[in-house]
Structures are given as structure tokens and as C-alpha cells.
PDB file of N, CA, C and O in Angstrom, chain B, residues numbered from 101:
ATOM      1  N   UNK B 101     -13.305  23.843 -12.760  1.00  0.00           N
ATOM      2  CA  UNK B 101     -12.869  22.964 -11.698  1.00  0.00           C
ATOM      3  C   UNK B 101     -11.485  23.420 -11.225  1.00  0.00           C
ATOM      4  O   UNK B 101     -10.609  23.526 -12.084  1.00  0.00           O
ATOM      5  N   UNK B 102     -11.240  23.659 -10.144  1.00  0.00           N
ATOM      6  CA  UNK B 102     -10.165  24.112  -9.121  1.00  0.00           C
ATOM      7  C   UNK B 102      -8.768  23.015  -9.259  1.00  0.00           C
ATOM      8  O   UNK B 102      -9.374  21.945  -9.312  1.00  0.00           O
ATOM      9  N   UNK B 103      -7.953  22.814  -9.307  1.00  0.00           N
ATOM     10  CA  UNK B 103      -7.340  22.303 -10.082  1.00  0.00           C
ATOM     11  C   UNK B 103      -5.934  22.290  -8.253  1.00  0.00           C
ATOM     12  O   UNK B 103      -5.384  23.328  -7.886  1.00  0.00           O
ATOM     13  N   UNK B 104      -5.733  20.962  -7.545  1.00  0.00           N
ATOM     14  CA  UNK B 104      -4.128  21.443  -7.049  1.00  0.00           C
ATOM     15  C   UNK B 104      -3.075  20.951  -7.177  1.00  0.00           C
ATOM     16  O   UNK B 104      -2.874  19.795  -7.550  1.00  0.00           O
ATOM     17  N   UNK B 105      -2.130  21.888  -6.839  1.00  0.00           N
ATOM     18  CA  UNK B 105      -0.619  21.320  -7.376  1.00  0.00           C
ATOM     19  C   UNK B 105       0.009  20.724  -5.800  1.00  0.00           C
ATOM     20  O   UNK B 105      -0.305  21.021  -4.647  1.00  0.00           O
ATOM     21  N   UNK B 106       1.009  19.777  -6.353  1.00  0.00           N
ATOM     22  CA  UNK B 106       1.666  19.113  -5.149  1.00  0.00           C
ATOM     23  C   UNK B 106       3.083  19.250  -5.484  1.00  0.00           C
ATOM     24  O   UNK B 106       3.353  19.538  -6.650  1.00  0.00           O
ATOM     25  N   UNK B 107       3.965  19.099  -4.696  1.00  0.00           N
ATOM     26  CA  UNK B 107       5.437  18.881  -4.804  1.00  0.00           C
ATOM     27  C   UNK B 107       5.738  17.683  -4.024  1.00  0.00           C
ATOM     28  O   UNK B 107       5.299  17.637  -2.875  1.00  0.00           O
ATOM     29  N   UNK B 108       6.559  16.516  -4.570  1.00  0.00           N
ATOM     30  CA  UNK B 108       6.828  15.669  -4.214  1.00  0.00           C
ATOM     31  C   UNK B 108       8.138  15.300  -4.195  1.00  0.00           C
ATOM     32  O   UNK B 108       8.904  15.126  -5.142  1.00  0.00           O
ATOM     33  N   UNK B 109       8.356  15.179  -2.796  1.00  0.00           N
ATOM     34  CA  UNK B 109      10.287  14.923  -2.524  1.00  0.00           C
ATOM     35  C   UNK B 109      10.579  13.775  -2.400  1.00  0.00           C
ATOM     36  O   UNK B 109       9.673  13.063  -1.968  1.00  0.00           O
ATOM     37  N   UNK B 110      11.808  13.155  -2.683  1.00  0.00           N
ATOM     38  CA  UNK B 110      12.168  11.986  -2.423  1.00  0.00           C
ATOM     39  C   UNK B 110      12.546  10.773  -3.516  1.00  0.00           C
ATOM     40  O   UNK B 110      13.062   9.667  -3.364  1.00  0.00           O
ATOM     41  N   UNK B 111      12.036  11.512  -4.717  1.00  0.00           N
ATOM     42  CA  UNK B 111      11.412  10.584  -5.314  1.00  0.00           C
ATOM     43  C   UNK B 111      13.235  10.184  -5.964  1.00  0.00           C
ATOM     44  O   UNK B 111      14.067  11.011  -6.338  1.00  0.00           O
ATOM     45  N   UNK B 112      13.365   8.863  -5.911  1.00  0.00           N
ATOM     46  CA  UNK B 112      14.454   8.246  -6.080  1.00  0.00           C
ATOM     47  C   UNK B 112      14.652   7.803  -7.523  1.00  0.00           C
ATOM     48  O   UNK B 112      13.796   7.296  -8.248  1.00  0.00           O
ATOM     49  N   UNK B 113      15.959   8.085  -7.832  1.00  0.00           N
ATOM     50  CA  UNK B 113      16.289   7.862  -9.383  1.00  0.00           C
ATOM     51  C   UNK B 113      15.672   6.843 -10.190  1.00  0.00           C
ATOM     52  O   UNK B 113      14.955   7.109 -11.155  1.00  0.00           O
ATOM     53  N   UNK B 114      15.954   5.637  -9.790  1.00  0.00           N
ATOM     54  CA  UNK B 114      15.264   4.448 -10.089  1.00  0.00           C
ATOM     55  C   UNK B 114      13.236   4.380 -10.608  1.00  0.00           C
ATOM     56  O   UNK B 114      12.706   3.635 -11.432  1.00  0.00           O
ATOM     57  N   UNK B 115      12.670   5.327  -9.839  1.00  0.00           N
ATOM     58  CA  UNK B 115      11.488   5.791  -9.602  1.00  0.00           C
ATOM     59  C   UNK B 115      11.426   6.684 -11.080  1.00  0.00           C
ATOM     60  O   UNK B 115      10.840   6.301 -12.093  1.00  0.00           O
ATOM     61  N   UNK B 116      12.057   7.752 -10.956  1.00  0.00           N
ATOM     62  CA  UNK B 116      11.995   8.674 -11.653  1.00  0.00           C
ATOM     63  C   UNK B 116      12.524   7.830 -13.322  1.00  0.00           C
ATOM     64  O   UNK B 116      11.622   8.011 -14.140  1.00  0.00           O
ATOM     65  N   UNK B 117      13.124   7.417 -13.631  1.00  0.00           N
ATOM     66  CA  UNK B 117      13.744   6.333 -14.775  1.00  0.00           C
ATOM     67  C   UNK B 117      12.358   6.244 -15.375  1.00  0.00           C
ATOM     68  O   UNK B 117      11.759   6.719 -16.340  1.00  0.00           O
ATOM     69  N   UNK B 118      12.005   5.026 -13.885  1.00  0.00           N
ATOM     70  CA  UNK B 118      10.390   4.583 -14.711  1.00  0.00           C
ATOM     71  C   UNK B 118       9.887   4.988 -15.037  1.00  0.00           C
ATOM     72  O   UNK B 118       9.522   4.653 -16.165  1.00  0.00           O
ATOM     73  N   UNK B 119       9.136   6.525 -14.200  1.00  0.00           N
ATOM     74  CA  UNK B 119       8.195   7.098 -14.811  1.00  0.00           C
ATOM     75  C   UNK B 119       8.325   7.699 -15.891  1.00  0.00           C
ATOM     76  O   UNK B 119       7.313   7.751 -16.589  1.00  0.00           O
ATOM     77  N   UNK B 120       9.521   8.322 -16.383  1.00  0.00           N
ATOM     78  CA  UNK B 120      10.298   9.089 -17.492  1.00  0.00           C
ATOM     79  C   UNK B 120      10.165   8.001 -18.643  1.00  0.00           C
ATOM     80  O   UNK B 120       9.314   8.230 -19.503  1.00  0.00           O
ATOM     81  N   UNK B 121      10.752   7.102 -18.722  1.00  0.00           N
ATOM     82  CA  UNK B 121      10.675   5.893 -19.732  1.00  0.00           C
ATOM     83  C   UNK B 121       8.922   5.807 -20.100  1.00  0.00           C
ATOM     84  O   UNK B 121       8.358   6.034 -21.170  1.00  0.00           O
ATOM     85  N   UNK B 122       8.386   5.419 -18.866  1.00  0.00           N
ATOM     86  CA  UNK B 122       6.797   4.798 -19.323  1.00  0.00           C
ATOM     87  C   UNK B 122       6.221   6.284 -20.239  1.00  0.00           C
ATOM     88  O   UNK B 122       5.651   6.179 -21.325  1.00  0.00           O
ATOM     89  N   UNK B 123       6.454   7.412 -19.668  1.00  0.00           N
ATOM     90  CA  UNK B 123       5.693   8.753 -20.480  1.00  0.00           C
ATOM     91  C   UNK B 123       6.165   8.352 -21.785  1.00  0.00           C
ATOM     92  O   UNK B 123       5.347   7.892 -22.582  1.00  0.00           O
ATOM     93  N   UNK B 124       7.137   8.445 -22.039  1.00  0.00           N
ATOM     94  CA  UNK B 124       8.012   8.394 -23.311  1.00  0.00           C
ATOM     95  C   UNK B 124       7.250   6.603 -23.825  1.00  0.00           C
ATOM     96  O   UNK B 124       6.188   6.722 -24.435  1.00  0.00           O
ATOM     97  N   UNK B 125       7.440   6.014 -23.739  1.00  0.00           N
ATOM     98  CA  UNK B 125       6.768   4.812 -24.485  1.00  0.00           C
ATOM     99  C   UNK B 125       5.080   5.043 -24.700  1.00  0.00           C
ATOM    100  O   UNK B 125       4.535   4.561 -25.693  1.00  0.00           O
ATOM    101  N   UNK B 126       4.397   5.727 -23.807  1.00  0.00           N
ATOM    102  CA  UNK B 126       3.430   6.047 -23.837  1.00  0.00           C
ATOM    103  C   UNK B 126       2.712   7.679 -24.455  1.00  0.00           C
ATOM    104  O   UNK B 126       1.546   8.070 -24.392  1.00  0.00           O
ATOM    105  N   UNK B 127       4.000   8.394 -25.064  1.00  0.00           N
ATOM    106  CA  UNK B 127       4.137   9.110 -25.791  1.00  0.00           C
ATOM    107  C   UNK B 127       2.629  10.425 -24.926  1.00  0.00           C
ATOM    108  O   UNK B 127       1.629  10.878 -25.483  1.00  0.00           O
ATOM    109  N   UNK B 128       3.032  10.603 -23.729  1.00  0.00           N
ATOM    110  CA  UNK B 128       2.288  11.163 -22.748  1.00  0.00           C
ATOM    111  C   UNK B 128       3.402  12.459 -21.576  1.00  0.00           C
ATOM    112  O   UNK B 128       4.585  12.180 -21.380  1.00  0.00           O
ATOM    113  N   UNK B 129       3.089  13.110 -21.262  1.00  0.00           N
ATOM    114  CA  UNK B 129       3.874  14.160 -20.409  1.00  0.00           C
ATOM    115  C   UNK B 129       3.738  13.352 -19.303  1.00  0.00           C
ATOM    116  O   UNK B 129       2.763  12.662 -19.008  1.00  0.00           O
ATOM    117  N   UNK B 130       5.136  13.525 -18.505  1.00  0.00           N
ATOM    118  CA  UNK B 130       5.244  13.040 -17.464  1.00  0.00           C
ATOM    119  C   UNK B 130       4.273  13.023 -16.404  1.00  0.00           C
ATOM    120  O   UNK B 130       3.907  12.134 -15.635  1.00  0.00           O
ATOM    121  N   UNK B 131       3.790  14.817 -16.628  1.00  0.00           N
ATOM    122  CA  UNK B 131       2.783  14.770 -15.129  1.00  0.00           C
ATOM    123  C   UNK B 131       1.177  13.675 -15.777  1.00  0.00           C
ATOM    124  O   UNK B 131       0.307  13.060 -15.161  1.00  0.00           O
ATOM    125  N   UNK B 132       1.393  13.852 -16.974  1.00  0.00           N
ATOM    126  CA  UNK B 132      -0.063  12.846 -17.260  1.00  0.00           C
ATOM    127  C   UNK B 132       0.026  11.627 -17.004  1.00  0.00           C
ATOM    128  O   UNK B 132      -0.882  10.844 -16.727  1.00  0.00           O
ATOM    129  N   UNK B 133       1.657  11.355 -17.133  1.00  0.00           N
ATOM    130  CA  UNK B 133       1.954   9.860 -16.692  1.00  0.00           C
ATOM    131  C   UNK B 133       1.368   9.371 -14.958  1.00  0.00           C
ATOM    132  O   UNK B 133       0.633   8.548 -14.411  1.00  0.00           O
ATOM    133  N   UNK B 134       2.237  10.467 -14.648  1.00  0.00           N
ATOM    134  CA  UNK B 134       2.446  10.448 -13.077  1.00  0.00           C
ATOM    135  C   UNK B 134       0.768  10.207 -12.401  1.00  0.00           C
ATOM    136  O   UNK B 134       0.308   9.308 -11.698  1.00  0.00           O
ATOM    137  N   UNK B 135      -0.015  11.799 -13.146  1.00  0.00           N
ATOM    138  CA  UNK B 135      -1.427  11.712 -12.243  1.00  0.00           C
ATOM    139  C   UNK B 135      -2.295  10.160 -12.645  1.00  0.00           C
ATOM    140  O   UNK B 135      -3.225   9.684 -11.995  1.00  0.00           O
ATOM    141  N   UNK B 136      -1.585   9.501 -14.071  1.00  0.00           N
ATOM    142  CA  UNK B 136      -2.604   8.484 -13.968  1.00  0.00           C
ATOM    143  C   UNK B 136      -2.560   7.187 -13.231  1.00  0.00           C
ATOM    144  O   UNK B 136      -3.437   6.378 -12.927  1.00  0.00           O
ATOM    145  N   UNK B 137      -0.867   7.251 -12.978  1.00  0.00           N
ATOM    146  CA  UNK B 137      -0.404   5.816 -12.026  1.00  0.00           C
ATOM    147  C   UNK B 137      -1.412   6.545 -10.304  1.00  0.00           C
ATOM    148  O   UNK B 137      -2.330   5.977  -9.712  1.00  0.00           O
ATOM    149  N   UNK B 138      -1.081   7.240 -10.130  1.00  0.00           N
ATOM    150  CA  UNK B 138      -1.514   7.927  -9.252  1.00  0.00           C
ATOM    151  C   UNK B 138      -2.828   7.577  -8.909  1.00  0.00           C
ATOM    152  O   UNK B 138      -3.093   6.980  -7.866  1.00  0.00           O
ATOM    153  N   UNK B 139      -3.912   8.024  -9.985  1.00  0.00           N
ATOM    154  CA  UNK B 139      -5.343   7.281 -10.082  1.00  0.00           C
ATOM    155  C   UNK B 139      -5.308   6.311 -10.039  1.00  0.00           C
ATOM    156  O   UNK B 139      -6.223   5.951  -9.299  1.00  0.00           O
ATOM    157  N   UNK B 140      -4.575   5.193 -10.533  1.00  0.00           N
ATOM    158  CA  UNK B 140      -4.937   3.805 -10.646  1.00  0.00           C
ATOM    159  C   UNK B 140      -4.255   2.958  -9.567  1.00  0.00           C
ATOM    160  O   UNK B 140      -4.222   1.730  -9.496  1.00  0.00           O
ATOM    161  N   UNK B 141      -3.500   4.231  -8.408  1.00  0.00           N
ATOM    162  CA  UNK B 141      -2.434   3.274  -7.404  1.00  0.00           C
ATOM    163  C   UNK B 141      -3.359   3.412  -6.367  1.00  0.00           C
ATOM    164  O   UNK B 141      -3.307   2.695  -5.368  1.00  0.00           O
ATOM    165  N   UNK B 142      -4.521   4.609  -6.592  1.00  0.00           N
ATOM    166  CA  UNK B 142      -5.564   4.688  -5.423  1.00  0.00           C
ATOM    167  C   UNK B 142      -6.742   4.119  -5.369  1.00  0.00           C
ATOM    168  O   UNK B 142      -7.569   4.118  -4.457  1.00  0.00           O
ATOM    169  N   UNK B 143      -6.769   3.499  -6.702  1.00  0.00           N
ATOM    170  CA  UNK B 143      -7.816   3.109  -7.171  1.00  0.00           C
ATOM    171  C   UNK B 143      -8.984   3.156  -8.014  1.00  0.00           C
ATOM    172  O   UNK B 143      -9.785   2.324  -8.442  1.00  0.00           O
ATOM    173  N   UNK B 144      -8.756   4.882  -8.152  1.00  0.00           N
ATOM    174  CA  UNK B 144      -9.831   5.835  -8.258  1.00  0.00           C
ATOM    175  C   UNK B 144      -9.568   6.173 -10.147  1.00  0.00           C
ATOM    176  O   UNK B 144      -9.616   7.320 -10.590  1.00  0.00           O
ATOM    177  N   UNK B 145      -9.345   5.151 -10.885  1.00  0.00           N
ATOM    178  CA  UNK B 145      -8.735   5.315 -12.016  1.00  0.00           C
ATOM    179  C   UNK B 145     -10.501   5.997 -12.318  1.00  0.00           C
ATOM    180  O   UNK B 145     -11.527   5.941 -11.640  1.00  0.00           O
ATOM    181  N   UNK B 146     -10.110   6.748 -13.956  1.00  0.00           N
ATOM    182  CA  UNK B 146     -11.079   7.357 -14.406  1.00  0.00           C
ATOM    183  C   UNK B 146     -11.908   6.454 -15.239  1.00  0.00           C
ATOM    184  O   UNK B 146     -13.043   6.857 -15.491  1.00  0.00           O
ATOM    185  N   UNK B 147     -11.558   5.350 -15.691  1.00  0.00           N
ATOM    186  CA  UNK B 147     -11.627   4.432 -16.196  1.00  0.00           C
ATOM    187  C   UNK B 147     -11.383   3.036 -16.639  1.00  0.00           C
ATOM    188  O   UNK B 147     -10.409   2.940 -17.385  1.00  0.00           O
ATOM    189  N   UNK B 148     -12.001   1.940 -16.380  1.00  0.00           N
ATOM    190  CA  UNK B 148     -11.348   0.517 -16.751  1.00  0.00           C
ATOM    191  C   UNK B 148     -11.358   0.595 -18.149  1.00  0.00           C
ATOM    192  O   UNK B 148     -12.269   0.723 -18.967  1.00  0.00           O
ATOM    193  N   UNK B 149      -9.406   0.426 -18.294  1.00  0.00           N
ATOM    194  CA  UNK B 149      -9.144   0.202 -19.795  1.00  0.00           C
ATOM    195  C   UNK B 149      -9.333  -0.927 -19.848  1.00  0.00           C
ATOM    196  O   UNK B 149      -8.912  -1.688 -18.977  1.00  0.00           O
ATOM    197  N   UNK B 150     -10.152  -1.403 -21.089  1.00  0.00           N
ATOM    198  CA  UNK B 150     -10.039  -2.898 -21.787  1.00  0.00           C
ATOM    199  C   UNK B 150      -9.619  -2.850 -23.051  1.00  0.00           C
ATOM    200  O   UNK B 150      -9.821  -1.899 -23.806  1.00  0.00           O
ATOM    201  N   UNK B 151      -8.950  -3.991 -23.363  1.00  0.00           N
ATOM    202  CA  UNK B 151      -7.702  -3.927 -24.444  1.00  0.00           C
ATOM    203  C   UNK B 151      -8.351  -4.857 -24.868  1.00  0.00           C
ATOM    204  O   UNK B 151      -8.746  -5.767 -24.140  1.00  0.00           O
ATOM    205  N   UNK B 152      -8.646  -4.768 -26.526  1.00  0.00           N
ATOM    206  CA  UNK B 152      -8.814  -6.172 -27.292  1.00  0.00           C
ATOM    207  C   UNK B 152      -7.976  -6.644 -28.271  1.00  0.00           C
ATOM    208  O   UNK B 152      -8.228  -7.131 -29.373  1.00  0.00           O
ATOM    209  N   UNK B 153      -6.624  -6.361 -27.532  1.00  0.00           N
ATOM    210  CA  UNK B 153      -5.435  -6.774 -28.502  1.00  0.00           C
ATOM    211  C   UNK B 153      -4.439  -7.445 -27.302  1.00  0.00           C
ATOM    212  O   UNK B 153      -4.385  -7.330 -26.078  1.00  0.00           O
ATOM    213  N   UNK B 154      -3.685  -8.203 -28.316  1.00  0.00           N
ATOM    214  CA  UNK B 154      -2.441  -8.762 -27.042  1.00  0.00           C
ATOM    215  C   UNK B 154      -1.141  -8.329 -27.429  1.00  0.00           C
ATOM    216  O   UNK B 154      -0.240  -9.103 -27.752  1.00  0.00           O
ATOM    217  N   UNK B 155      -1.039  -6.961 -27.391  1.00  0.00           N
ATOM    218  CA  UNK B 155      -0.159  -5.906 -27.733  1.00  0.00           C
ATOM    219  C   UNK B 155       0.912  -6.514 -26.356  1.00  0.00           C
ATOM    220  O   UNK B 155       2.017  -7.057 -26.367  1.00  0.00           O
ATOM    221  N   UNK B 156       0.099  -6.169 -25.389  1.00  0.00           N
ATOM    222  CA  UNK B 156       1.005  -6.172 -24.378  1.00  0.00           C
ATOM    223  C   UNK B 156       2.001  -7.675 -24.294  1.00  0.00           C
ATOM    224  O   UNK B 156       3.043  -7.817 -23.654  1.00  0.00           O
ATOM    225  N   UNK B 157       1.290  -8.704 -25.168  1.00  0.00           N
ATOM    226  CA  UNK B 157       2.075  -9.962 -24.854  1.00  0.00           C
ATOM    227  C   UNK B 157       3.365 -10.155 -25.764  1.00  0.00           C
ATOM    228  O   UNK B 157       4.395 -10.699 -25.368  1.00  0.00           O
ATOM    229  N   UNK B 158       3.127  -9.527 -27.301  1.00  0.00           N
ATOM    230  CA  UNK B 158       4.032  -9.210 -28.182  1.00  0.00           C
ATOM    231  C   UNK B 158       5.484  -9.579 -27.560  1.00  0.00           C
ATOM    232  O   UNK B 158       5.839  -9.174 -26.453  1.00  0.00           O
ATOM    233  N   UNK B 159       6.188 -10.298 -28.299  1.00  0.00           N
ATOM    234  CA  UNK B 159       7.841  -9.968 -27.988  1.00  0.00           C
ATOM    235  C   UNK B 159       8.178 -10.983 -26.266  1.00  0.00           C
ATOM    236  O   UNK B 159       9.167 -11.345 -25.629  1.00  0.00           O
ATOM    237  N   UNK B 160       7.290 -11.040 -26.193  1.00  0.00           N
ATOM    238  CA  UNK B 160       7.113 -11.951 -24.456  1.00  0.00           C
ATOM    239  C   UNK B 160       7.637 -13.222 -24.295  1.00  0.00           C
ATOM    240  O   UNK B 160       8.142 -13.491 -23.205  1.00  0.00           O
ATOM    241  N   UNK B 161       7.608 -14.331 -25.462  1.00  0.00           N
ATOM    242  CA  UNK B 161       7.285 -15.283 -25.388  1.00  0.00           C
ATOM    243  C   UNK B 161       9.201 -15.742 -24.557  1.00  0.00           C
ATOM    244  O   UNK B 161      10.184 -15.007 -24.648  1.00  0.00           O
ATOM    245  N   UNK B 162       9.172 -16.549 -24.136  1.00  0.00           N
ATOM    246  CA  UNK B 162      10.420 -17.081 -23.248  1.00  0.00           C
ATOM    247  C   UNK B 162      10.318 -18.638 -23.501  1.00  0.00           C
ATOM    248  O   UNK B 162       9.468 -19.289 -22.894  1.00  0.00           O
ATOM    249  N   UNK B 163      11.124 -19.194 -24.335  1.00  0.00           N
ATOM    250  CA  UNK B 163      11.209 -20.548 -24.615  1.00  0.00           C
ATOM    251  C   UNK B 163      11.632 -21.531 -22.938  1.00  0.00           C
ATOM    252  O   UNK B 163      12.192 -21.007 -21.975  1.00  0.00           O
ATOM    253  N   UNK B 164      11.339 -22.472 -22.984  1.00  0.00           N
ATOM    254  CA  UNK B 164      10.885 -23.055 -21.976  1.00  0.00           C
ATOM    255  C   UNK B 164      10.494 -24.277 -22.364  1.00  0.00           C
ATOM    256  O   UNK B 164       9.463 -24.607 -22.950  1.00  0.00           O
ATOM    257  N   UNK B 165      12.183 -25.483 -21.670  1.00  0.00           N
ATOM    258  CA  UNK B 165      11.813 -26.175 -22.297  1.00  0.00           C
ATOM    259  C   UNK B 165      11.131 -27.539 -21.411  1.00  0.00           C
ATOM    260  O   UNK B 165      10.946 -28.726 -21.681  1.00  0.00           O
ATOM    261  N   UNK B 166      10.920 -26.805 -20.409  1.00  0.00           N
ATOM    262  CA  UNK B 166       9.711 -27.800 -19.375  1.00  0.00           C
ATOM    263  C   UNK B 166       8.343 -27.753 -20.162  1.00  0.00           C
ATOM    264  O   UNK B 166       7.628 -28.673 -20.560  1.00  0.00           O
ATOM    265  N   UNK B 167       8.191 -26.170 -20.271  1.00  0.00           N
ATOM    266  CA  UNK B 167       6.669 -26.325 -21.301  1.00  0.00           C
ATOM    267  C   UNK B 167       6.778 -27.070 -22.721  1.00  0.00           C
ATOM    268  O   UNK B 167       5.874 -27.685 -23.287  1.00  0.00           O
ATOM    269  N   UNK B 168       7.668 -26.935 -23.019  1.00  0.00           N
ATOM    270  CA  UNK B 168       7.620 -28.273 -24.419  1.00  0.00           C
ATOM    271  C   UNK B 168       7.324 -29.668 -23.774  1.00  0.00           C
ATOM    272  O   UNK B 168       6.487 -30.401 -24.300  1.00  0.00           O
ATOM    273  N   UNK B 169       7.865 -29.975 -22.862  1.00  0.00           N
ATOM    274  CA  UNK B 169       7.988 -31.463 -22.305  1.00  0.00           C
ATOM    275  C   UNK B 169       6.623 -31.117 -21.511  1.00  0.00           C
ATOM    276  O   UNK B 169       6.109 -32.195 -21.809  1.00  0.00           O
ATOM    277  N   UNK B 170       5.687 -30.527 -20.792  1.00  0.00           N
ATOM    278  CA  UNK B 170       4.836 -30.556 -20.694  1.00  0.00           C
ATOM    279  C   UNK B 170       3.871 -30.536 -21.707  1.00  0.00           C
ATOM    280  O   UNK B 170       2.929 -30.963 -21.040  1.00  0.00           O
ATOM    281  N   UNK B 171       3.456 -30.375 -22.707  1.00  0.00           N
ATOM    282  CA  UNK B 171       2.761 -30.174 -24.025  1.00  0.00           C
ATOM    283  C   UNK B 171       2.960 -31.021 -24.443  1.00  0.00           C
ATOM    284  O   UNK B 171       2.133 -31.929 -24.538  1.00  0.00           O
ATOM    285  N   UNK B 172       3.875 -31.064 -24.773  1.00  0.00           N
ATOM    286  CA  UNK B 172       4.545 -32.453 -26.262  1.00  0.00           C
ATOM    287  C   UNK B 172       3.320 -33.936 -26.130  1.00  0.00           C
ATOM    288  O   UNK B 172       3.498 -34.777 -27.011  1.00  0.00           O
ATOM    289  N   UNK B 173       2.466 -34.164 -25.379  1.00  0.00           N
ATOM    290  CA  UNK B 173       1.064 -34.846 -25.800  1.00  0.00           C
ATOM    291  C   UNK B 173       0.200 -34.375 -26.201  1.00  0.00           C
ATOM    292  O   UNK B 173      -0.794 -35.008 -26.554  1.00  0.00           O
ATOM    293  N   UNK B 174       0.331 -32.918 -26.282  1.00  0.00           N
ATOM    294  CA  UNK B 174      -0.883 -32.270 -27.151  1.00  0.00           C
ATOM    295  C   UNK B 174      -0.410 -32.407 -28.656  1.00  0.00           C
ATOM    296  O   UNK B 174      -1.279 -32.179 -29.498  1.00  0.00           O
ATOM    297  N   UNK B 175       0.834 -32.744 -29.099  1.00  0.00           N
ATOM    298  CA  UNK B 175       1.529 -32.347 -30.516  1.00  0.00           C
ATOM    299  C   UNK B 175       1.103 -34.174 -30.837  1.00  0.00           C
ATOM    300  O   UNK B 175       1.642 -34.542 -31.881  1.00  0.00           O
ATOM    301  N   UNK B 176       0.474 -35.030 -30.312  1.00  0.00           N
ATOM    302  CA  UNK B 176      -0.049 -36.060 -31.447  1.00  0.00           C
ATOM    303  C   UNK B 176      -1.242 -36.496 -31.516  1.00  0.00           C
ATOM    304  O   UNK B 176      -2.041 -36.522 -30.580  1.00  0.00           O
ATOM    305  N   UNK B 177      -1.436 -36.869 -32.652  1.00  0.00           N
ATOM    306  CA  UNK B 177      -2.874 -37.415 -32.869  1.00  0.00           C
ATOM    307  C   UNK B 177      -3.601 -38.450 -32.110  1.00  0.00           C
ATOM    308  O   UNK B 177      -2.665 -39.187 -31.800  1.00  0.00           O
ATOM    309  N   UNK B 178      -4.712 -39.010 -31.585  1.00  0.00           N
ATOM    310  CA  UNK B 178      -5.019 -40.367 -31.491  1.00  0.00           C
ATOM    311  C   UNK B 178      -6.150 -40.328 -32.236  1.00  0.00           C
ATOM    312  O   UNK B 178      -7.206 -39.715 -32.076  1.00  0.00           O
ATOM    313  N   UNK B 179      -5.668 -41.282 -33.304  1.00  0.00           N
ATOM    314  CA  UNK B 179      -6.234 -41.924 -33.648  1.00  0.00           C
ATOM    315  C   UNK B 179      -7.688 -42.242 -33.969  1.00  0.00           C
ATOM    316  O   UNK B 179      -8.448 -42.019 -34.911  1.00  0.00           O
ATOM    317  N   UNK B 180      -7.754 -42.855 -32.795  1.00  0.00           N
ATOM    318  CA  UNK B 180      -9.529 -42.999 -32.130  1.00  0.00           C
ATOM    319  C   UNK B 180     -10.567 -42.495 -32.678  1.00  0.00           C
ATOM    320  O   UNK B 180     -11.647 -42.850 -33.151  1.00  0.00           O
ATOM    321  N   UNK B 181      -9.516 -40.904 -32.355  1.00  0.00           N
ATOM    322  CA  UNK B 181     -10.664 -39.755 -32.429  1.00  0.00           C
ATOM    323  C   UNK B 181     -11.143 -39.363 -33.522  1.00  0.00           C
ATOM    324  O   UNK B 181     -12.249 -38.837 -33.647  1.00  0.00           O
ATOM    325  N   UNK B 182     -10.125 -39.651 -34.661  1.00  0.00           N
ATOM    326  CA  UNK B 182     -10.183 -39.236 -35.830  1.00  0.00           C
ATOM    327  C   UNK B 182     -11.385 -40.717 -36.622  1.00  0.00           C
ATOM    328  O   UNK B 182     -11.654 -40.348 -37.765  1.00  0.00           O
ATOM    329  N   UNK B 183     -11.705 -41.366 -36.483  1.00  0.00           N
ATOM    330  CA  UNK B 183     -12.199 -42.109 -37.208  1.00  0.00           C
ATOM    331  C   UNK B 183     -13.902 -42.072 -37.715  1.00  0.00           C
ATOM    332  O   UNK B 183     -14.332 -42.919 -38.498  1.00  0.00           O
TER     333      UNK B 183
END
């Protein structure tokens, strides 16, 4: 398979950060980084990843203390139900 190369100008520091960082967390070469955002910004990904872990949610959580005061009726019993 014929294989082509592109050169791409412009590409702004901020841009370049990301993609540099994501290879590196993703322990992937940049251009593998690059061609796969690439596939998946066109659509044309090679594949739907499905994840059966919540890796990605890890470390996420943001205390919030509207969601306590929203919840805080799920944290008691009735009664009722239990009998």
C-alpha cells in the first residue's frame, strides 16, 4: 500500500503541546498520535474503541456541594420500605 506524506504549517504552540503531551501519555509517536486524531477528526477512525473500564473517570471526581444538597434524600432510609 502506497503510503503519503504531508507537511503541515502553522501548527501553533499550544496545538503542538497537546499533541506532544497526548503521544507521551499515550506512550505512542507523535505521527501515530497525530494520524489517529486525524482519523477520528474525519471520522474515518479505523475503529470504535470501547472501553470497559472507567480509567478515564479516575482522579475526576470535583466535590460539589450543590450535589450533596441535591442527593442528601437519597442518604436516608424510609422506613416503609423496609418493613
Amino acid at each position: 500500500m502506497s503510503r503519503i506524506q504531508y507537511t503541515i504549517r502553522g501548527v501553533s504552540e499550544d496545538l503542538d503541546r497537546c499533541a506532544r503531551r497526548l503521544a507521551r501519555k499515550e506512550g505512542k509517536s507523535l505521527n501515530a498520535t497525530l494520524l489517529e486524531a486525524l482519523r477520528k477528526g474525519l471520522g474515518v477512525a479505523e475503529s470504535d474503541i470501547r472501553h470497559s473500564d472507567l480509567d478515564d473517570l479516575a482522579g475526576s471526581w470535583v466535590h460539589d456541594p450543590e450535589f450533596d444538597r441535591a442527593i442528601q434524600e437519597m442518604d436516608s432510609v424510609d422506613p416503609e420500605l423496609w418493613k
